[in-house]
N, CA and C atoms as a LAMMPS dump frame, in Angstrom:
ITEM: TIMESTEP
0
ITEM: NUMBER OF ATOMS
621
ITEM: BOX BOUNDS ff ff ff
-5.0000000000000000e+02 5.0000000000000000e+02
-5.0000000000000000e+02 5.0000000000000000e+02
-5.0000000000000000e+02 5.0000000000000000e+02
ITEM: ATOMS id mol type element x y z
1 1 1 N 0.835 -1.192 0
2 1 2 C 0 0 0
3 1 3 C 0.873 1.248 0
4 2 1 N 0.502 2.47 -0.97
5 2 2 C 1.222 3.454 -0.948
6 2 3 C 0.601 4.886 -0.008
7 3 1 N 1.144 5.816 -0.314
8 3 2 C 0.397 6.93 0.277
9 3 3 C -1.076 7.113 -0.52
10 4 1 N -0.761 7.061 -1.817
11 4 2 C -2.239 7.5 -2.252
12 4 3 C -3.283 6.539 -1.926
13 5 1 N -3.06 5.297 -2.297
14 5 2 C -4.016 4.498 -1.628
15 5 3 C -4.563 4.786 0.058
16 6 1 N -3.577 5.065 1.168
17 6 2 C -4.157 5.359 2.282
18 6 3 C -5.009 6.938 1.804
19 7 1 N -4.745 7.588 0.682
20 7 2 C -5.495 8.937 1.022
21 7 3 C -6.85 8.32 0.303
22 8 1 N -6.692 7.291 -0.614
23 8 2 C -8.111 6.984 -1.084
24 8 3 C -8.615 6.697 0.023
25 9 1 N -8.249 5.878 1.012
26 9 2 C -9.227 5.184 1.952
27 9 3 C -9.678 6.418 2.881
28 10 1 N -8.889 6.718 3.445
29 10 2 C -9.157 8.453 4.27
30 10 3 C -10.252 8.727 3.896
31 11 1 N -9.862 9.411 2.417
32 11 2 C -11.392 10.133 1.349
33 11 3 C -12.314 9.311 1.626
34 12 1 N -12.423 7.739 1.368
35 12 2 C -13.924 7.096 1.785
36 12 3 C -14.188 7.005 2.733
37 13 1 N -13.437 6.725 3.851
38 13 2 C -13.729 6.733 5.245
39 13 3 C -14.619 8.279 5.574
40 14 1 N -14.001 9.565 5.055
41 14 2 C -14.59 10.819 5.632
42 14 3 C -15.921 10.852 4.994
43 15 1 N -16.486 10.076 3.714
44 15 2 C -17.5 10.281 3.416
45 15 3 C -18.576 9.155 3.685
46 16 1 N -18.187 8.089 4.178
47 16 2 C -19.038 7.068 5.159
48 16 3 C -18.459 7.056 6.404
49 17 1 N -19.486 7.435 6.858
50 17 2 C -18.669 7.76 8.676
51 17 3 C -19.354 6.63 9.304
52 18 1 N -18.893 5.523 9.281
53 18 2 C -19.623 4.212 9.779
54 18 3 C -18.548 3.217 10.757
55 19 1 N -18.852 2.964 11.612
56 19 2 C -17.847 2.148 12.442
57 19 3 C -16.876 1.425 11.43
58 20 1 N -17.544 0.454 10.482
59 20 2 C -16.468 -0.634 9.515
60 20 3 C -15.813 -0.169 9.209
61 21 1 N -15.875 0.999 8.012
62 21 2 C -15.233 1.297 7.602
63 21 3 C -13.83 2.18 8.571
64 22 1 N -14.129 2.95 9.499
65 22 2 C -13.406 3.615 10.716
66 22 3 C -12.555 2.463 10.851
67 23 1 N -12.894 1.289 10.949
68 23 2 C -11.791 -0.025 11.804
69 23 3 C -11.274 -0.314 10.807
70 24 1 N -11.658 -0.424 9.721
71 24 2 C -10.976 -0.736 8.294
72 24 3 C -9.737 0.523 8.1
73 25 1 N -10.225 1.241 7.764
74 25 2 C -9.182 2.513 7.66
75 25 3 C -7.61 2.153 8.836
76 26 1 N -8.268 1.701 10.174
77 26 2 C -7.256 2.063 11.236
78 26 3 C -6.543 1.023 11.185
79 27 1 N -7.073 -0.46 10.458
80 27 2 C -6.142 -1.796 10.159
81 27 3 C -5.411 -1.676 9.489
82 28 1 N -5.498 -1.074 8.37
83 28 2 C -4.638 -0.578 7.184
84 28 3 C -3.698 0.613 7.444
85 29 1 N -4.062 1.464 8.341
86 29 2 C -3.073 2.34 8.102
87 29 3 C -1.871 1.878 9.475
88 30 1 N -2.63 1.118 10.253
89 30 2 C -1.577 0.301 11.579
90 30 3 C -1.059 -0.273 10.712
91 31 1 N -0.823 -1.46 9.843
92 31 2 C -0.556 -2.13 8.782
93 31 3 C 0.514 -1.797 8.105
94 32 1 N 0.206 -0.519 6.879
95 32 2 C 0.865 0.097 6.551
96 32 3 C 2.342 0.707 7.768
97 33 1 N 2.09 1.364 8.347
98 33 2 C 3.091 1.919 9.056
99 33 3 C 4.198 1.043 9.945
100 34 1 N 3.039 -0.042 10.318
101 34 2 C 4.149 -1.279 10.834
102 34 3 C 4.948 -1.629 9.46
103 35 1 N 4.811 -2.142 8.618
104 35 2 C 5.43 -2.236 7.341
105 35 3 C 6.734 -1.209 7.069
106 36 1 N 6.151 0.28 7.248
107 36 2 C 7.628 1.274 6.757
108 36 3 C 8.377 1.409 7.823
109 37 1 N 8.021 1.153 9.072
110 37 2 C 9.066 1.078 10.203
111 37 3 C 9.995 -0.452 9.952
112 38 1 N 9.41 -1.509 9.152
113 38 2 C 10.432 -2.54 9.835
114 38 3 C 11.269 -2.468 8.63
115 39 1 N 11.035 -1.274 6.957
116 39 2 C 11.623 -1.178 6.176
117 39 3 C 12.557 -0.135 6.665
118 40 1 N 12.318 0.522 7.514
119 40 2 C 13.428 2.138 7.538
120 40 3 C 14.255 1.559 8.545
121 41 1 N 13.68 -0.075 9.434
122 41 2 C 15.063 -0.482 10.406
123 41 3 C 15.606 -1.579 10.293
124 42 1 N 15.908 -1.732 8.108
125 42 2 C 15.842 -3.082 8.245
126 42 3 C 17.303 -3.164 7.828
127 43 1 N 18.125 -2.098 7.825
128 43 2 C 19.941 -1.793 7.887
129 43 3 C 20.408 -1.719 8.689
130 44 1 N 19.308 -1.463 10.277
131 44 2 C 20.273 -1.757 11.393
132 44 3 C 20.84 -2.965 11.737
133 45 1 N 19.792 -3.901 11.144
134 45 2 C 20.479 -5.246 11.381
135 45 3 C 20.426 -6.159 10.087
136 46 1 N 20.936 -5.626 9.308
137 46 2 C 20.598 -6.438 7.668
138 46 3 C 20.73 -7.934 7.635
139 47 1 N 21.173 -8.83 8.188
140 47 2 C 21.469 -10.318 8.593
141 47 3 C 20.419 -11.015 8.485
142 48 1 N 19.494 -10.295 9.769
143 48 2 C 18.403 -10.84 10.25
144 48 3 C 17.264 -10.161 9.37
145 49 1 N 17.236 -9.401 8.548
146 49 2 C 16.184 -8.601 8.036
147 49 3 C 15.757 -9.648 6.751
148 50 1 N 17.299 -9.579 6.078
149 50 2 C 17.061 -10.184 4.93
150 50 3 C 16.969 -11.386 4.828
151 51 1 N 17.247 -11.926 6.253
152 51 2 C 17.087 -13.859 6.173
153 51 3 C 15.414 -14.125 5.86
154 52 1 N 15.508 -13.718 7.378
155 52 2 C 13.553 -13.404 7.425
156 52 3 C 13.015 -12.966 6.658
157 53 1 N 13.144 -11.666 5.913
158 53 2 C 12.152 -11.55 4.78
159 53 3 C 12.434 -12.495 3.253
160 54 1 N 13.473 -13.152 3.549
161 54 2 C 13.437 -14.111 2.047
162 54 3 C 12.492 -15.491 2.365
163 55 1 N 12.72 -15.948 3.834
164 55 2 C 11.889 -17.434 4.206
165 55 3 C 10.546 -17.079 4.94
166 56 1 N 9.94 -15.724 4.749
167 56 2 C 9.001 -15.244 5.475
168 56 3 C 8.816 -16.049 6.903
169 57 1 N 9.129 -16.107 7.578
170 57 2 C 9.143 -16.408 8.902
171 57 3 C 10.209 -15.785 9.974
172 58 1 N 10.221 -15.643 10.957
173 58 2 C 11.182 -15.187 12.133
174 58 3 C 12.016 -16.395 12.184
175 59 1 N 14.213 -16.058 12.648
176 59 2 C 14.648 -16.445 11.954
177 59 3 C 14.9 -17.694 13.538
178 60 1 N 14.534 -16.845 14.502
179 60 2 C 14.778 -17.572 15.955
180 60 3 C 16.258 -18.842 15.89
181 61 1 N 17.45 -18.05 15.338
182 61 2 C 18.179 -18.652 15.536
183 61 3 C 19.391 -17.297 15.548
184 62 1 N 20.444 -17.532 16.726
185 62 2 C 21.153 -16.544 16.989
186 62 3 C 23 -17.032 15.582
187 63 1 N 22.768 -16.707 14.699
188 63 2 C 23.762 -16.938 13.446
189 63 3 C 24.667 -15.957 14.153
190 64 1 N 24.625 -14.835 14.34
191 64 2 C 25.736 -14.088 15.23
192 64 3 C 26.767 -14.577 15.906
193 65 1 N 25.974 -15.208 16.883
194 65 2 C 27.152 -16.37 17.775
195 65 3 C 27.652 -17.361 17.246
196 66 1 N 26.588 -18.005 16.081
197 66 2 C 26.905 -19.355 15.76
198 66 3 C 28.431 -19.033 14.963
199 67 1 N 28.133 -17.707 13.672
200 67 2 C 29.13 -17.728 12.252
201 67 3 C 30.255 -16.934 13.19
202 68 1 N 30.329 -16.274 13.678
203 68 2 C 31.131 -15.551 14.711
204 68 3 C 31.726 -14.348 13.445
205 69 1 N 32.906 -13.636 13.572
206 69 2 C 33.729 -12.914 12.517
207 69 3 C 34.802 -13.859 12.023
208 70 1 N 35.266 -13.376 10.633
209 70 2 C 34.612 -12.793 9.844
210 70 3 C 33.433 -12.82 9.087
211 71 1 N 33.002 -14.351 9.393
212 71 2 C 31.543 -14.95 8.685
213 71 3 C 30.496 -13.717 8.647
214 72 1 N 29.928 -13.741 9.942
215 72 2 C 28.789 -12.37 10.383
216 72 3 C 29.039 -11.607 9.532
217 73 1 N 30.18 -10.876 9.595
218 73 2 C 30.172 -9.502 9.416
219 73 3 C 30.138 -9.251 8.239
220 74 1 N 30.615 -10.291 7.395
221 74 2 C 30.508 -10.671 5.874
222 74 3 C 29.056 -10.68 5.107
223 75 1 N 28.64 -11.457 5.784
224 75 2 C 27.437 -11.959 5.143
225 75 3 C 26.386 -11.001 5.256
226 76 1 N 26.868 -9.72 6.726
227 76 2 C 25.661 -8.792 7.089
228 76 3 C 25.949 -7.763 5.789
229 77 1 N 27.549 -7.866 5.589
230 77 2 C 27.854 -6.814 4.077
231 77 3 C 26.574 -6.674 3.02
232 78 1 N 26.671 -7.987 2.324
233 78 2 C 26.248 -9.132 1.296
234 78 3 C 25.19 -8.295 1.633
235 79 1 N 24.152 -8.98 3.041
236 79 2 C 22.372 -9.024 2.864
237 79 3 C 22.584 -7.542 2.797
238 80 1 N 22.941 -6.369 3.15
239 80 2 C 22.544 -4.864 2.789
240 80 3 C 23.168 -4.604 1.588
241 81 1 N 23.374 -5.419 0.824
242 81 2 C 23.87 -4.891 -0.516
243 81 3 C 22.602 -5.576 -1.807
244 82 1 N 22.194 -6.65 -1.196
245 82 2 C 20.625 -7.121 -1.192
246 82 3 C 19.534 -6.354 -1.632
247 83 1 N 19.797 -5.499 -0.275
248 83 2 C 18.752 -5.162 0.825
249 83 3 C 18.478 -3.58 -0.091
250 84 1 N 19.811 -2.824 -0.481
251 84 2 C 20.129 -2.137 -1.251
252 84 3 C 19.203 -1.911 -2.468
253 85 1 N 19.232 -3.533 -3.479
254 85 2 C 18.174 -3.686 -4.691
255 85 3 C 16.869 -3.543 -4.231
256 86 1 N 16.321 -4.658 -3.196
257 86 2 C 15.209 -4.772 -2.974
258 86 3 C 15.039 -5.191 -1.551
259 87 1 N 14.123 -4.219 -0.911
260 87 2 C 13.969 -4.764 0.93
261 87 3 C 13.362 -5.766 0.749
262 88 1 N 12.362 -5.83 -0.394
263 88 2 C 10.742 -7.085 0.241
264 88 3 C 11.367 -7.661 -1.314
265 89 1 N 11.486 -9.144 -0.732
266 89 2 C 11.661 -10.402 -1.934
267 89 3 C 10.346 -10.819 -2.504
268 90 1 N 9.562 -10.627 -2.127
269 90 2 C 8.14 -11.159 -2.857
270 90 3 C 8.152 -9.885 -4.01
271 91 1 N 8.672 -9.021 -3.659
272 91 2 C 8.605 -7.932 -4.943
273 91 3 C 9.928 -7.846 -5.485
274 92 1 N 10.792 -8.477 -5.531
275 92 2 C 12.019 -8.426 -6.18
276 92 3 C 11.623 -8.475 -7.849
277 93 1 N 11.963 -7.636 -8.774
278 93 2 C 11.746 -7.465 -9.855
279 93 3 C 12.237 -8.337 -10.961
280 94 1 N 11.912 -8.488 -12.268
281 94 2 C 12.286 -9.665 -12.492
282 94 3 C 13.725 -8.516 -14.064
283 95 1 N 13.732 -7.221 -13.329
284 95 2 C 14.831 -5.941 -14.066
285 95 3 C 16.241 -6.258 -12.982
286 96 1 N 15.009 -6.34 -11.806
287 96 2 C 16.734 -6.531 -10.41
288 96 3 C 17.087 -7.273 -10.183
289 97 1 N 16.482 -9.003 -10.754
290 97 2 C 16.713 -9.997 -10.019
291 97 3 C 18.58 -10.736 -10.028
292 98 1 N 18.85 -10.29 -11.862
293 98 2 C 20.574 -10.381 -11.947
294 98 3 C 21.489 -9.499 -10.572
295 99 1 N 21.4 -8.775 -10.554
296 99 2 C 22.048 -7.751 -9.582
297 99 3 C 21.958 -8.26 -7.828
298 100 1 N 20.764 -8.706 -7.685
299 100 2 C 20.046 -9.365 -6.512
300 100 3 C 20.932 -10.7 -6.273
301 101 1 N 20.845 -11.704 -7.15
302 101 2 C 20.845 -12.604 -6.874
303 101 3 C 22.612 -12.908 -6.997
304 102 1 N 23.213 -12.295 -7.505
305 102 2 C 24.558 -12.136 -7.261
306 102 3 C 25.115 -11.713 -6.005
307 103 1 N 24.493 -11.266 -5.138
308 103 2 C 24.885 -10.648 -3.785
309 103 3 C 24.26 -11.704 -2.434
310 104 1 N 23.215 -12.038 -3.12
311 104 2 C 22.304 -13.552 -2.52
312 104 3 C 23.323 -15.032 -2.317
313 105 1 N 24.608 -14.983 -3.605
314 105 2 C 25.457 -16.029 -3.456
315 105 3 C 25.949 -15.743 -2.321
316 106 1 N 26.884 -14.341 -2.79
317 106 2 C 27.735 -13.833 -1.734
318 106 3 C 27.389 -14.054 -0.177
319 107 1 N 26.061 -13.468 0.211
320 107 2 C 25.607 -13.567 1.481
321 107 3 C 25.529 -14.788 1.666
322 108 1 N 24.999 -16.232 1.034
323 108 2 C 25.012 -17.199 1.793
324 108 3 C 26.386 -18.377 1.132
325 109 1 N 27.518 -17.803 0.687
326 109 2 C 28.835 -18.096 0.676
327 109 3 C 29.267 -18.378 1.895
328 110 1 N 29.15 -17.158 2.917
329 110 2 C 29.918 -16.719 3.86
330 110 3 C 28.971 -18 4.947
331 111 1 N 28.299 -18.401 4.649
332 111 2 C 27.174 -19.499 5.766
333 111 3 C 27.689 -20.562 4.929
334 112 1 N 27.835 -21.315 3.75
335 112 2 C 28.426 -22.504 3.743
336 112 3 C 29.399 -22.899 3.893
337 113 1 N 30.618 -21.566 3.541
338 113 2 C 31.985 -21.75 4.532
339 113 3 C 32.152 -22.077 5.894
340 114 1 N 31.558 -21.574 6.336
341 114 2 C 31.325 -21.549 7.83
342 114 3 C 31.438 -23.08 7.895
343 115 1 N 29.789 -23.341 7.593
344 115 2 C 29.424 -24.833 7.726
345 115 3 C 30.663 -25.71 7.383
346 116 1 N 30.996 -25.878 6.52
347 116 2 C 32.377 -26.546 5.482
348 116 3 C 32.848 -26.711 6.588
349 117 1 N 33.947 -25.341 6.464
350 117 2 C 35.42 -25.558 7.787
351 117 3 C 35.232 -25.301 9.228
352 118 1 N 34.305 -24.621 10.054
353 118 2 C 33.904 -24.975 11.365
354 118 3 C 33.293 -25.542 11.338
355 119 1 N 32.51 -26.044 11.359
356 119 2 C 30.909 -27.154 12.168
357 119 3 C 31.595 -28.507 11.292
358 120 1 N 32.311 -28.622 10.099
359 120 2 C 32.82 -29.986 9.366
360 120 3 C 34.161 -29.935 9.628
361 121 1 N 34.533 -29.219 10.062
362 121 2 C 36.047 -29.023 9.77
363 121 3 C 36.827 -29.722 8.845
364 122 1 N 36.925 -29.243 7.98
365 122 2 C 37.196 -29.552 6.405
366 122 3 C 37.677 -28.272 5.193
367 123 1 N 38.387 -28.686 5.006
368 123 2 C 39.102 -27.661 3.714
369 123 3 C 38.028 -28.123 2.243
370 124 1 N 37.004 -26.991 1.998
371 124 2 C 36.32 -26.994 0.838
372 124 3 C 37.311 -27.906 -0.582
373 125 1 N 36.37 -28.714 -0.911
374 125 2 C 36.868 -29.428 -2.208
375 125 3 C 36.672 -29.047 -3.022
376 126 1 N 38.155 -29.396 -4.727
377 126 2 C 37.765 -28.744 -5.537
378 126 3 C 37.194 -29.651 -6.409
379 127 1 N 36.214 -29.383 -7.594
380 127 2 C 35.959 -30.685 -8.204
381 127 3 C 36.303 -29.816 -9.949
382 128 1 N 36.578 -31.201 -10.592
383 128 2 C 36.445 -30.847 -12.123
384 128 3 C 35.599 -30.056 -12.461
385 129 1 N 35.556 -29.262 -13.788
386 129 2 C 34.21 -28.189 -14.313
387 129 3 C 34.011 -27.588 -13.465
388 130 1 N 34.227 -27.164 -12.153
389 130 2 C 33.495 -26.199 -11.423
390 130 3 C 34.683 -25.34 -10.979
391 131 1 N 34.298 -24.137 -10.839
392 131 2 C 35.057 -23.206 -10.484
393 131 3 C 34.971 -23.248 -8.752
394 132 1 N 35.983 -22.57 -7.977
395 132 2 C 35.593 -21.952 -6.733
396 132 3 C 34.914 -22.023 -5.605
397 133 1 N 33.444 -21.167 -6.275
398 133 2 C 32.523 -21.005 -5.67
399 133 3 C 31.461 -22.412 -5.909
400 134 1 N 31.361 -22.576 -7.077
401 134 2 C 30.816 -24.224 -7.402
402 134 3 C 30.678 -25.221 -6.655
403 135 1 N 32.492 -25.149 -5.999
404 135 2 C 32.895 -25.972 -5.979
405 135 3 C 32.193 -26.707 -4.257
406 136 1 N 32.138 -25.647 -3.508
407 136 2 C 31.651 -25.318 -2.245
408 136 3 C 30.306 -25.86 -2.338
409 137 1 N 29.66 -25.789 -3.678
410 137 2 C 27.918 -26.326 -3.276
411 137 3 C 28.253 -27.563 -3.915
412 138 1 N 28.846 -28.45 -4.733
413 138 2 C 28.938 -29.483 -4.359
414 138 3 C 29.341 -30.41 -3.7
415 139 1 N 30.418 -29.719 -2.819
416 139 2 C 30.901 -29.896 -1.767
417 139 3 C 30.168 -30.566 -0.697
418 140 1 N 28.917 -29.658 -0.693
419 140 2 C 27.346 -30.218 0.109
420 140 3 C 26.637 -30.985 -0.903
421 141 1 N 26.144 -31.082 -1.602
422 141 2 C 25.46 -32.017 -2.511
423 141 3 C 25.8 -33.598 -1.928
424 142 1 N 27.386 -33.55 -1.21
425 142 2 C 27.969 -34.842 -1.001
426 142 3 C 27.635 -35.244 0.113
427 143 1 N 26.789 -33.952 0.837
428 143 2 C 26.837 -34.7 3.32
429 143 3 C 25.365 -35.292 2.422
430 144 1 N 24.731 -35.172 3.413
431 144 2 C 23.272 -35.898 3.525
432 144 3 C 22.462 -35.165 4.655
433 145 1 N 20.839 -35.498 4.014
434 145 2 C 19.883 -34.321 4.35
435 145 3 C 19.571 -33.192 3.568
436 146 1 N 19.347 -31.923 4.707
437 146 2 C 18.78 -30.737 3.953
438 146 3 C 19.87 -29.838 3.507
439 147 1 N 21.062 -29.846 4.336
440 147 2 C 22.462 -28.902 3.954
441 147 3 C 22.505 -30.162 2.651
442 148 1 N 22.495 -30.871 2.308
443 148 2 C 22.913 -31.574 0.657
444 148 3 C 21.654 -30.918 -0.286
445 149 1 N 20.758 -30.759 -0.026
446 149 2 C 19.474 -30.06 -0.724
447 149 3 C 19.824 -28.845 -0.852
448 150 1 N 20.022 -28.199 -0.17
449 150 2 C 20.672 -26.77 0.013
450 150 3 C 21.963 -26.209 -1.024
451 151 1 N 22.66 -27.341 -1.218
452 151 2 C 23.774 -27.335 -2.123
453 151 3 C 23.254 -27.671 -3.535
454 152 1 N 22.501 -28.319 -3.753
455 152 2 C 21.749 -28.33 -4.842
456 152 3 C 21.409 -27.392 -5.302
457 153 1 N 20.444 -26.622 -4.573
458 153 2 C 19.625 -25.697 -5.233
459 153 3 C 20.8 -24.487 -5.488
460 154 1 N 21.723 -24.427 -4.1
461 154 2 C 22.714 -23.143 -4.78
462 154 3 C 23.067 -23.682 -5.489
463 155 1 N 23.658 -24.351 -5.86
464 155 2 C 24.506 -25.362 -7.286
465 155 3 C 23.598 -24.239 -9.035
466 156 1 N 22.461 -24.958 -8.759
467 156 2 C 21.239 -24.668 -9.856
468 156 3 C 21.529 -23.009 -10.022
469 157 1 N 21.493 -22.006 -8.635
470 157 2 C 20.671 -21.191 -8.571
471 157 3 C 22.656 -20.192 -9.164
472 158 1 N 23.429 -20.82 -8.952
473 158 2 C 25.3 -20.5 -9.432
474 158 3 C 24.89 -20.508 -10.991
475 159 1 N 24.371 -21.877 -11.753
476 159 2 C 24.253 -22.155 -13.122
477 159 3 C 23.557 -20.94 -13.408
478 160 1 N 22.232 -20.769 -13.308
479 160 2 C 21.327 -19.253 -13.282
480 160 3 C 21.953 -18.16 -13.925
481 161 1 N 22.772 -17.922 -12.783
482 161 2 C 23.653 -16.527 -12.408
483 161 3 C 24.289 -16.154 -13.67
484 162 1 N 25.147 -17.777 -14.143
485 162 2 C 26.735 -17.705 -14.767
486 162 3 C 25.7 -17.44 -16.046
487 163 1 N 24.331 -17.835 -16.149
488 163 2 C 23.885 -18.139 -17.545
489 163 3 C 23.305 -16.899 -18.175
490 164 1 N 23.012 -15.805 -16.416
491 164 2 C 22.539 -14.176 -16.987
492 164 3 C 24.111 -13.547 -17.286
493 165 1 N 24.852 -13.869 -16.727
494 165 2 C 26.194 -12.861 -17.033
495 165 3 C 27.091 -13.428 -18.771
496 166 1 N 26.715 -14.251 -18.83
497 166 2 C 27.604 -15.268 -20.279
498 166 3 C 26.358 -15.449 -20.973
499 167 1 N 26.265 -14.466 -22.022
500 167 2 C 24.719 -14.14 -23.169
501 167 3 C 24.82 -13.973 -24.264
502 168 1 N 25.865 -13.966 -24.657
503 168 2 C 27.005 -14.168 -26.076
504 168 3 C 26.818 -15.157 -26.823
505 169 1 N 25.641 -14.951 -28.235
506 169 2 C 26.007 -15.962 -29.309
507 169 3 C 26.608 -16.14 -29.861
508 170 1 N 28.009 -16.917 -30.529
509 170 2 C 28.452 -16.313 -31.916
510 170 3 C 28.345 -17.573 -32.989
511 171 1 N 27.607 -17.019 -34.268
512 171 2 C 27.566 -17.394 -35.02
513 171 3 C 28.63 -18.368 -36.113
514 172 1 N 28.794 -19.006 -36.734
515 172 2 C 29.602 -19.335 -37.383
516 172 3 C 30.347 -18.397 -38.769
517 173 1 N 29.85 -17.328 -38.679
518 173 2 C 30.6 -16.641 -39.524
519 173 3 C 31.525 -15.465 -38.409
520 174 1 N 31.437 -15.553 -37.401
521 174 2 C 32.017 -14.804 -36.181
522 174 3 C 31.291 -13.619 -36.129
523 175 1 N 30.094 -13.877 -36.234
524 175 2 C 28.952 -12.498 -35.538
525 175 3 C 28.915 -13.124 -34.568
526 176 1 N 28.401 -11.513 -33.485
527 176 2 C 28.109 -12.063 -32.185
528 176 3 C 26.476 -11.682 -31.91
529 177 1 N 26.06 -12.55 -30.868
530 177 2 C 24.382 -11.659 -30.713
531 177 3 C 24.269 -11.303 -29.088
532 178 1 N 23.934 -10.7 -28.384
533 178 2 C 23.5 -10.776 -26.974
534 178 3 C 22.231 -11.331 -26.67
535 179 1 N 22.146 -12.836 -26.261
536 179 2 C 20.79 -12.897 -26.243
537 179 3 C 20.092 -12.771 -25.007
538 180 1 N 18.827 -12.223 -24.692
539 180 2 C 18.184 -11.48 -24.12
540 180 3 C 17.814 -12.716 -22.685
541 181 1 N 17.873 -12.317 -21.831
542 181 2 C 17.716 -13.427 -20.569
543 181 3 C 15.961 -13.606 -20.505
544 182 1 N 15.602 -14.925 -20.278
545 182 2 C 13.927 -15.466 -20.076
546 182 3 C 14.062 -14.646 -18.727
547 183 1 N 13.557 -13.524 -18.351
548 183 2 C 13.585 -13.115 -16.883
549 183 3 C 12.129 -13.695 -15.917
550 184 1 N 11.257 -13.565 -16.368
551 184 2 C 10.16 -14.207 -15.72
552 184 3 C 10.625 -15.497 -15.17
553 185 1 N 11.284 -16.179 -16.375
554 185 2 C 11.662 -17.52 -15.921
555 185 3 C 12.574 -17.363 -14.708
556 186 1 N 13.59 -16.511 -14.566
557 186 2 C 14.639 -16.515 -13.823
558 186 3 C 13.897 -15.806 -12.723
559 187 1 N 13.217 -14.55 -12.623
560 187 2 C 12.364 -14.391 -11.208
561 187 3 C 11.605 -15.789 -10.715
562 188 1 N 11.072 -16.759 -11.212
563 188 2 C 10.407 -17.582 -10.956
564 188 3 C 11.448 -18.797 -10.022
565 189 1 N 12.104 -18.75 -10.696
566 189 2 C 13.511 -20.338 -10.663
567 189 3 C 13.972 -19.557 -9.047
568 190 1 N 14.495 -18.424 -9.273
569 190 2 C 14.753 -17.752 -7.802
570 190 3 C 14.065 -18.021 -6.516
571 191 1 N 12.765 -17.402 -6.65
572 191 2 C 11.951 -16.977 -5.82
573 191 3 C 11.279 -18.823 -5.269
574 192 1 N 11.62 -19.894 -5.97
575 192 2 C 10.919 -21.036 -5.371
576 192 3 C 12.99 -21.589 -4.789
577 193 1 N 14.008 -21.164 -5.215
578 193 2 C 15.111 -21.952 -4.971
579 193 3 C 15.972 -21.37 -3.737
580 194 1 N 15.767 -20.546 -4.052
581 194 2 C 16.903 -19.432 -2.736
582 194 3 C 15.903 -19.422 -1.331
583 195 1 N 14.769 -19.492 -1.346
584 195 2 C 14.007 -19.459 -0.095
585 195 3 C 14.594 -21.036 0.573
586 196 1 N 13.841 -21.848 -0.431
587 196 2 C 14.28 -23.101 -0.135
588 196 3 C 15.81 -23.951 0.823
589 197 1 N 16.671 -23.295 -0.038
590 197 2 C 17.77 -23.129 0.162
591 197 3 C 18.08 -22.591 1.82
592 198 1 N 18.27 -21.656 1.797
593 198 2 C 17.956 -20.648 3.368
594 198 3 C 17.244 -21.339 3.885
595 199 1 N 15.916 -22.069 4.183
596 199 2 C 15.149 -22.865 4.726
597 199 3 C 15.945 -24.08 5.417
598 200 1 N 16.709 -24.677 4.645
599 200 2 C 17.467 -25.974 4.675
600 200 3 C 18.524 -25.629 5.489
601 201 1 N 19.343 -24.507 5.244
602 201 2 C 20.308 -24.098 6.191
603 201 3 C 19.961 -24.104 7.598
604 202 1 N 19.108 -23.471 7.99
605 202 2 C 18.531 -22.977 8.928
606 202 3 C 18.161 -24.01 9.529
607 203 1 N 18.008 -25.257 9.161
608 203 2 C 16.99 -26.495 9.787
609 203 3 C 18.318 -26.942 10.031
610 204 1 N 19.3 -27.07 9.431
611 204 2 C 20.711 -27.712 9.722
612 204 3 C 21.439 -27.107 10.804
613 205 1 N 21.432 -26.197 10.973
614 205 2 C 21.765 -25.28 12.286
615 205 3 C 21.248 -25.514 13.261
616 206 1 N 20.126 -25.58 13.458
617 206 2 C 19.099 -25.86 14.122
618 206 3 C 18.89 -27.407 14.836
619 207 1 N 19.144 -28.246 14.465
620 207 2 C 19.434 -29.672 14.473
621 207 3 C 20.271 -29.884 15.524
């Protein structure tokens, strides 16, 4: 809901002066305002803002203590650089979602490292074809459970990424084309994989 919409309701409210509508008006505009307060304080603690608003639920797990520094402080970078594109993920655009979802690795990089070399204590593996960062989500693909589900979907959600940034046809006569990214598709593939993902973490921690 924006401002004009609360002034539409105002305007009808002043011209039916009827209890419903009065309680209606005051749900919505409590509503509304709870809403821009937890957006104008959601950089004081970007960690917890952006966990929770990607798995819509409260995150009731203290990651602070768990990831300690440099993990935390990393990953709180990441989610306000997020947080930056878009506060609310149900509206993440499908213009912002490249930009978004590149900073979405980053932030939950700094949580499968963690996992990897403290809680496994283990030096991340490298595997053939995969670069780096790859290499880390199949890394998990290999434990068992929801952190192996979790590595999956980042796995998928890495392919995504590499497939909006590398868009280069070239032809056999050495033309090149830029071809244009399915974005619906890619808001869609996101918005059911990265929640998921975060979900699975969180249950593994939790455990």
């Amino acid at each position: 809901m924006n401002f004009k919409e609360l002034e539409k309701i105002e305007n009808h409210g002043a011209s039916e002066k009827t209890p419903e509508m009065n309680s209606y008006q005051k749900l919505m505009l409590s509503e509304y305002l709870e809403k821009e307060k937890r957006k104008s304080t959601c950089k004081e603690n970007p960690f917890v803002y952006f966990y929770e608003d990607v798995i819509s639920t409260s995150l009731a797990f203290d990651f602070k203590s768990a990831l300690g520094d440099p993990y935390y402080k990393n990953a709180d970078d990441d989610a306000l650089s997020c947080l930056d594109i878009c506060n609310e993920f149900k509206k993440l655009s499908q213009w912002s979602v490249n930009g978004w979802l590149h900073n979405a690795l980053k932030f939950v990089d700094n949580i499968v490292l963690h996992y990897i070399q403290e809680c496994c204590k283990e030096v991340p593996n490298k595997y053939s074809h995969s670069g780096v960062e790859k290499s880390r989500y199949v890394h998990l693909v290999e434990k068992q459970g929801d952190i192996a589900v979790a590595g999956d979907r980042l796995r998928d959600l890495y392919d995504l990424r590499n497939s909006l940034e590398h868009r280069t046809k070239v032809y056999s006569d050495g033309k090149q084309e830029l071809v244009a990214p399915r974005r619906n598709h890619v808001r869609y593939t996101v918005s059911k994989l990265y929640p998921d993902a975060l979900k699975r973490i969180l249950k593994t921690y939790n455990a």
